[in-house]
C-alpha positions in Angstrom: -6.3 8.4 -8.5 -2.6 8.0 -9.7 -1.5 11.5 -8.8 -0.9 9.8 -5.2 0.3 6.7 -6.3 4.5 5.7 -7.0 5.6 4.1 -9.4 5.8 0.1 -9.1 8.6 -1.3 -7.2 9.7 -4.9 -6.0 9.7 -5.2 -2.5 13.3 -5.8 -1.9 13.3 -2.1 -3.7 11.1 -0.6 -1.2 13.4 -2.3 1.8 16.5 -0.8 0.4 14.6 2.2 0.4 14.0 2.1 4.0 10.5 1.2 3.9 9.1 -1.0 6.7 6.2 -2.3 8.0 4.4 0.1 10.3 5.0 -1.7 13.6 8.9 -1.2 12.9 9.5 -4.7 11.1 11.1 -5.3 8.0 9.0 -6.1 4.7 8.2 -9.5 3.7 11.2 -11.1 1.9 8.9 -11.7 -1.0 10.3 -9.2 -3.5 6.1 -9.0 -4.8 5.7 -5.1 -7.2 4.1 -2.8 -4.6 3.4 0.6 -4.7 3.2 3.4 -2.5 0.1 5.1 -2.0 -0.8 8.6 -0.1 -3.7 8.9 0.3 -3.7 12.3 2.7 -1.2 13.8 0.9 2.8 13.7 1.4 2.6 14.3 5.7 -0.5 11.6 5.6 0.2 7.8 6.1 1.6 6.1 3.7 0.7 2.4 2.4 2.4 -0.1 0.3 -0.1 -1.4 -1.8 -0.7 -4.9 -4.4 -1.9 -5.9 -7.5 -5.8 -6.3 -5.7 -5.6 -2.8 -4.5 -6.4 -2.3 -8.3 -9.1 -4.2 -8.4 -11.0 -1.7 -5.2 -9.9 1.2 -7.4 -12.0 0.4 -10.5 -15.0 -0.4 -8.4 -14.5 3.3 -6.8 -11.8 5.3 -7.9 -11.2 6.9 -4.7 -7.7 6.3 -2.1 -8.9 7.1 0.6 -12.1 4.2 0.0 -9.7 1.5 -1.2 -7.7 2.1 1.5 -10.2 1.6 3.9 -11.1 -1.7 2.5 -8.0 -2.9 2.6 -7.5 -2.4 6.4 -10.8 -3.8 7.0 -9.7 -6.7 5.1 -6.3 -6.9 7.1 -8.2 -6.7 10.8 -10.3 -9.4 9.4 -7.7 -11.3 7.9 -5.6 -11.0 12.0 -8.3 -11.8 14.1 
């Protein structure tokens, strides 16, 4: 599951980078380590991921899974 994973960076990192939010914002100012997951490959989506994205990978060590729970968990989390 690494291969599609980056290295860890601190937010601030991934800003200066010129990473943002997909609606066009900038990234929380919270400099948490993140890293970039891709899951379809380089021309897929790409996701900045946590610390509890770790935790979805050992239960199943697939991307594309973990990133599914994590946007179910963030349309729960906004409505």
């Amino acid at each position: 599951a690494d291969r599609k994973m980056s290295r860890e960076r601190g937010l601030n990192d991934w800003a200066e980078l010129g990473v943002k939010k997909a609606d066009g914002a900038p990234l929380p100012t919270r400099n948490l380590p993140a890293r970039m997951v891709l899951p379809d490959g380089p021309k897929g989506d790409a996701y900045l991921v946590y610390g509890n994205y770790d935790s979805i990978l050992r239960y199943n060590c697939a991307h594309l899974y973990a990133v599914t729970v994590g946007e179910l968990a963030d349309a729960l989390w906004t409505e």
